[in-house]
N, C-alpha and C positions, 0 to 999 in steps of 0.2 A: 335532498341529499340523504342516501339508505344512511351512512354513517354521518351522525350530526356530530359537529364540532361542536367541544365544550372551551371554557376557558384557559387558556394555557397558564402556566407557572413558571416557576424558574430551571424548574425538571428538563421546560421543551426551550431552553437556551440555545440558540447557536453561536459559537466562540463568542459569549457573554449578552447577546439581543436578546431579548425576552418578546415572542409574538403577544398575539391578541385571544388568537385564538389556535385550537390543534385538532386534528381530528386524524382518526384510526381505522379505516376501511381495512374491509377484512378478504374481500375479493377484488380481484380484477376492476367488474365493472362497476362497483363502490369507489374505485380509487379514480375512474375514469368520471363516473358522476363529482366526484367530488374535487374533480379538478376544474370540471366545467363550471359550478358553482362559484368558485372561486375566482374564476376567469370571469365571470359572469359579474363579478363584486368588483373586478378589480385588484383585486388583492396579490401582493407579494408575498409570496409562497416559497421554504426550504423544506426538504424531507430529512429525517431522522428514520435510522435505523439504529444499529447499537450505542451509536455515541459514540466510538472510537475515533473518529480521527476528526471528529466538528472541530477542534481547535486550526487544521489543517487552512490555508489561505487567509485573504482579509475576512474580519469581519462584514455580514450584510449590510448595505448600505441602506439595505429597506426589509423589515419584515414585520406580514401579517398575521400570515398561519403558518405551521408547520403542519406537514404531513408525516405522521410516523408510521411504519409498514412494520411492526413487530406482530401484526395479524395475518401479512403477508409470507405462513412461514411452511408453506406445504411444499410437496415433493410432487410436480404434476406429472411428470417421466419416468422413467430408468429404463432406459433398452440396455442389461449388462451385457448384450452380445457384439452391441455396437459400440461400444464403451460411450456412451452417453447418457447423462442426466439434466432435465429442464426442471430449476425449481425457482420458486419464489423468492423477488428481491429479498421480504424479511426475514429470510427463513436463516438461523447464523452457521458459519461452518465448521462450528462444533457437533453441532446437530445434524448437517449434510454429510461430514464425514462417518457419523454414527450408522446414519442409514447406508453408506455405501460400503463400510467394512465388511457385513457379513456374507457382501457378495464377492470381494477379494479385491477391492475397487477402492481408491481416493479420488479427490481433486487435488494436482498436485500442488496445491498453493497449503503456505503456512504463515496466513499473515497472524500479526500480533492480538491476541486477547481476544481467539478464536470462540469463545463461550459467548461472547458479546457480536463480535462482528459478524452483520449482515451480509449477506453474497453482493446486494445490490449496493450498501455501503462501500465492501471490498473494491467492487469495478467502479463507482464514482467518484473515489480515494484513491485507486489506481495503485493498492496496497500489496505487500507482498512481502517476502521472507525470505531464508535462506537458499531454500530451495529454487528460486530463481534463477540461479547459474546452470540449473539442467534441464528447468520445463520453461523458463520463459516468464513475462510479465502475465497478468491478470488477461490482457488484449490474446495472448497467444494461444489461450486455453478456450478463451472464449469463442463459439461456433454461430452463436444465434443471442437472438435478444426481442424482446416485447418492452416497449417502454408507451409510459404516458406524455402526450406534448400538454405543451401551458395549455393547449385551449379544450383537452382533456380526448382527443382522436388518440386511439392507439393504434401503435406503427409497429411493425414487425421488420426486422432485418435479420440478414447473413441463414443458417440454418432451420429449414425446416418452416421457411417462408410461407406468409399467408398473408399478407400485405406490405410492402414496400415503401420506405419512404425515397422517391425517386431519388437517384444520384446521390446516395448519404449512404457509408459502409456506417450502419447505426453501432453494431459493435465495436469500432474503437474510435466512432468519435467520444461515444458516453462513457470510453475509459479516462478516470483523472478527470471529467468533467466536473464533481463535485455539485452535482443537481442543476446545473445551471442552462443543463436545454432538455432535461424532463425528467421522470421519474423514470428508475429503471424498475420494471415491474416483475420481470422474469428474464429468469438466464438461461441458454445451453449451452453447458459445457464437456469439452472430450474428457474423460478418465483418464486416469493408467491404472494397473496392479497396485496391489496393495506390494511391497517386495518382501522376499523370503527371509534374508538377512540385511545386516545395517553393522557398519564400524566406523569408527572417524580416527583420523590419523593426528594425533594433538602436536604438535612445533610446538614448545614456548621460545621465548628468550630472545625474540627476533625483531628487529629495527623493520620500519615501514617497507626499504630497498630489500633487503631480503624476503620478506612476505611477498610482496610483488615478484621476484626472482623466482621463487621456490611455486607460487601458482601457476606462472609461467613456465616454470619445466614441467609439470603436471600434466596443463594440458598440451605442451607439444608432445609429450610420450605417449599421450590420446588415452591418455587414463580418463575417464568421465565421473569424475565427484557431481554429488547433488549439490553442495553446498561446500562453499568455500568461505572464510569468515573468517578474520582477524580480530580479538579482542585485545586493546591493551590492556596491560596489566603489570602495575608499578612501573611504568615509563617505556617498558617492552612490549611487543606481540605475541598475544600465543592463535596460532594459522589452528583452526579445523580444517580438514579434509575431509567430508562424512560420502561414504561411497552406500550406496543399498541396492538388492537387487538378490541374485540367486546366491546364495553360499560359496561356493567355486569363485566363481567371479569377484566377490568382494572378499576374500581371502586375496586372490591374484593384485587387484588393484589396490587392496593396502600394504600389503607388502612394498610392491614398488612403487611405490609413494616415499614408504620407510627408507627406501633405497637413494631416491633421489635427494631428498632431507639428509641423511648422512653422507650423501655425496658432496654436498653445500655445506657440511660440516656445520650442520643442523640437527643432531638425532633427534629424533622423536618416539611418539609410545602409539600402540594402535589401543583403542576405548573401544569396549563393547560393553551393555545391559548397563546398568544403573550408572555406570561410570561416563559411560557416552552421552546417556541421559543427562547429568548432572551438569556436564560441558554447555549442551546446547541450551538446558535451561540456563545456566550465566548467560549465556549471550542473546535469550528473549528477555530475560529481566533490564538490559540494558536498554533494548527498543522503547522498554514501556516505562522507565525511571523517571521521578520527577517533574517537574511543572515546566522545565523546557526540553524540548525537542526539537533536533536540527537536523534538516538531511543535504545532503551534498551530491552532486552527479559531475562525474569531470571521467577523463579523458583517463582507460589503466592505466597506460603510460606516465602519468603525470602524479601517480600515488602519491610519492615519498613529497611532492611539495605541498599537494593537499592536505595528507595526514600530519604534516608540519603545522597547518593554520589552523584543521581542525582539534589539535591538539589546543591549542591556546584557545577555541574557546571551551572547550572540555576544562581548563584550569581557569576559568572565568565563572563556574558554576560551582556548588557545594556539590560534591560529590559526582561529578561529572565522568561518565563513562562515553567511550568513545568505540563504536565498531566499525572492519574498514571491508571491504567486499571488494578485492581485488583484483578479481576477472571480469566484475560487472561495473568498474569506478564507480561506485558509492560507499559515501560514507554517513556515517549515524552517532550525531552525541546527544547525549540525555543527562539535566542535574538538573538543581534546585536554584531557581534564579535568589540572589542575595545584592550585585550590586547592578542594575539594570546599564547604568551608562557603562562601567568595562564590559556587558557583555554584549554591548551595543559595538561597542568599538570594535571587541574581537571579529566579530559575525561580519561587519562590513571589510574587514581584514579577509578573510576568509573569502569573500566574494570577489574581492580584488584578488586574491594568489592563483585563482582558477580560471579566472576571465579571462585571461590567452587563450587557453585551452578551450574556451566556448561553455565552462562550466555552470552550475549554477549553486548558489545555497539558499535556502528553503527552511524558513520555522514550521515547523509541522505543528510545533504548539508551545505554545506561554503566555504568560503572566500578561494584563493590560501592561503594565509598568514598562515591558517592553518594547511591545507593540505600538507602545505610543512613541518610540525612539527608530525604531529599525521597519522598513518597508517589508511584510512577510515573503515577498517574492523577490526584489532588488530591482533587478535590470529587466526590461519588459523584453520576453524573449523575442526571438527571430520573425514567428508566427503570426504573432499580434494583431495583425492585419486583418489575416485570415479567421482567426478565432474571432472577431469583431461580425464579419462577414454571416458565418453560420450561428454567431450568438443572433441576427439580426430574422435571420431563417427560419432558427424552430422558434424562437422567442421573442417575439418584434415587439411587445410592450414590454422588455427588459423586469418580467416580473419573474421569474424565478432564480433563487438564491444572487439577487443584485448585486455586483461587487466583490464578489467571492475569488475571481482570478482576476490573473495582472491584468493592469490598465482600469479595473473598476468595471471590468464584464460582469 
């Protein structure tokens, strides 16, 4: 093995398992020797990239070594003409969007504690941000992909193909897989412009039924916000609206935004520079608040009864902030766990008021004390079956990140 594993510590934890051992290949076929090694031992193996979202699902029900890719962090592409970029799982996307500015270029994604978070993390967290209401999840962006299997063969799918793993679209199964049918080793993903201009249109004062109303008439006017975002505050909503793009345009589209808002007898203000800035950061500091995190996916239509339960567990936590994403039904609470059995109860409440709708609620992260009261996933979804099936495919001695999704995959 070119990268020898040394002993791991409590640094290389995943949601609180301390491996055996860790190791840090720095190329491709360092990561692929070193999976074969491993596979070769036997060993149950999880990857670490930035750390951000290892709290994310159960706990591993086995682990050996972890594989961390923070050497995996180079830029192997850029075609700026084709709006395309192939770079390495470790590489974070603070770092990727630095290299693409100076060419007029992002990746549209804005997931949380971007300085930290790995690209290859990103897509095995199935992470994402505000900006999701205009470009899509992490899967939508994504064109191509190079991942490592357990037995350490690397497989190439979707864009820009040079081996195939037969009958498997590889880029979105390994979205939200959370390491659990291989390492993702390299990404390609489409671009867009960097945009000219940027304004957000702030609501406050608004109950959950109106948020939902007021997005609702937005996008039937076919106005196209990047981000639409609800944060409460003091028991009310204050709606973002953040439009970007050419100057002209995003003058036109906050305007009548403005217009629609005091036609709901909602007025609002438009935020531009520091002021807009200041907005959006409240509402990343919420994502990332605290020792629990909860996320929620249900049905727009059924807002006003989710944001009802997810409110009660936002007041079941110290300090508990609550964001509600309106066009895309999800929702986000973040606070400090203090008494684990009420926020046991709430959370299972919370599962129960969306389960009509087919919804789900999700601890993205907390405290053992929790964990040891409340299932991180709930109801085993629909799929179960299937994701059994293709866990059996790429991973047939169930050694990588064991346990980690519903049912104990």
């Amino acid at each position: 093995m070119s990268a020898a594993p040394r002993p791991a510590d409590a640094a290389d934890a995943v949601a609180g398992v301390v491996p055996r051992l860790a190791v840090e290949p720095a190329t491709l076929d360092e990561a692929a020797e070193a999976m074969r090694a491993l596979a070769a031992d036997g060993l149950a193996v999880a990857f670490v990239g930035g750390g951000t979202d290892l709290g994310l699902g159960a706990p591993p029900s086995r682990l050996d070594a972890v594989l961390r890719t923070r050497r995996l962090d180079r830029v192997r592409e850029h075609a700026p003409s084709d709006q395309i970029v192939a770079v390495e799982g470790g590489m974070t996307l603070a770092a990727l969007q630095d290299h693409l500015a100076p060419h007029g270029q992002r990746l549209a994604l804005d997931a949380p504690l971007a300085e930290r978070a790995t690209v290859g993390g990103i897509v095995a967290a199935n992470a994402f941000g505000p900006r999701r209401a205009r470009f899509g999840a992490v899967r939508d962006l994504v064109i191509g992909m190079t991942v490592v299997r357990a037995d350490g063969v690397v497989a190439r799918g979707g864009g820009k193909v040079v081996k195939n793993v037969a009958g498997f679209d590889l880029p979105r199964l390994f979205c939200g897989s959370l390491g659990t049918l291989g390492l993702v080793a390299e990404v390609v993903f489409r671009l867009h412009p960097l945009p000219e201009a940027s304004a957000t249109v702030a609501v406050p004062g608004l109950g959950a039924p109106a948020c939902r109303a007021l997005a609702k008439a937005v996008l039937d006017a076919r106005l196209e916000p990047v981000a639409v975002v609800a944060r409460r505050d003091g028991g009310v909503y204050r709606l973002g609206l953040r439009f970007e793009g050419f100057g002209p345009g995003v003058r036109d589209q906050s305007e009548r935004a403005l217009a629609l808002a005091a036609a709901q007898g909602t007025p609002g203000e438009r935020l531009g520079g520091a002021d807009e800035a200041a907005l959006w950061a409240r509402q990343d500091a919420v994502r990332t608040a605290g020792d629990v995190r909860i996320r929620a996916a249900f049905q727009p239509a059924a807002l006003a009864t989710a944001a009802g339960a997810l409110e009660r567990v936002a007041g079941a936590l110290a300090g508990g902030g609550l964001l509600l994403h309106p066009t895309l039904g999800i929702g986000l609470v973040s606070g400090t766990l203090e008494d684990p059995a009420l926020a046991a109860v709430a959370i299972e409440a919370a599962r129960g008021a969306v389960a009509a709708g087919h919804g789900s609620v999700v601890i993205a992260d907390a405290p053992a004390a929790l964990r040891a009261r409340v299932d991180p996933w709930g109801a085993p979804p629909p799929g179960l079956d299937l994701m059994r099936r293709l866990k059996r495919e790429l991973d047939p001695e169930h050694r990588l990140a064991p346990g980690r999704l519903p049912g104990g995959i």
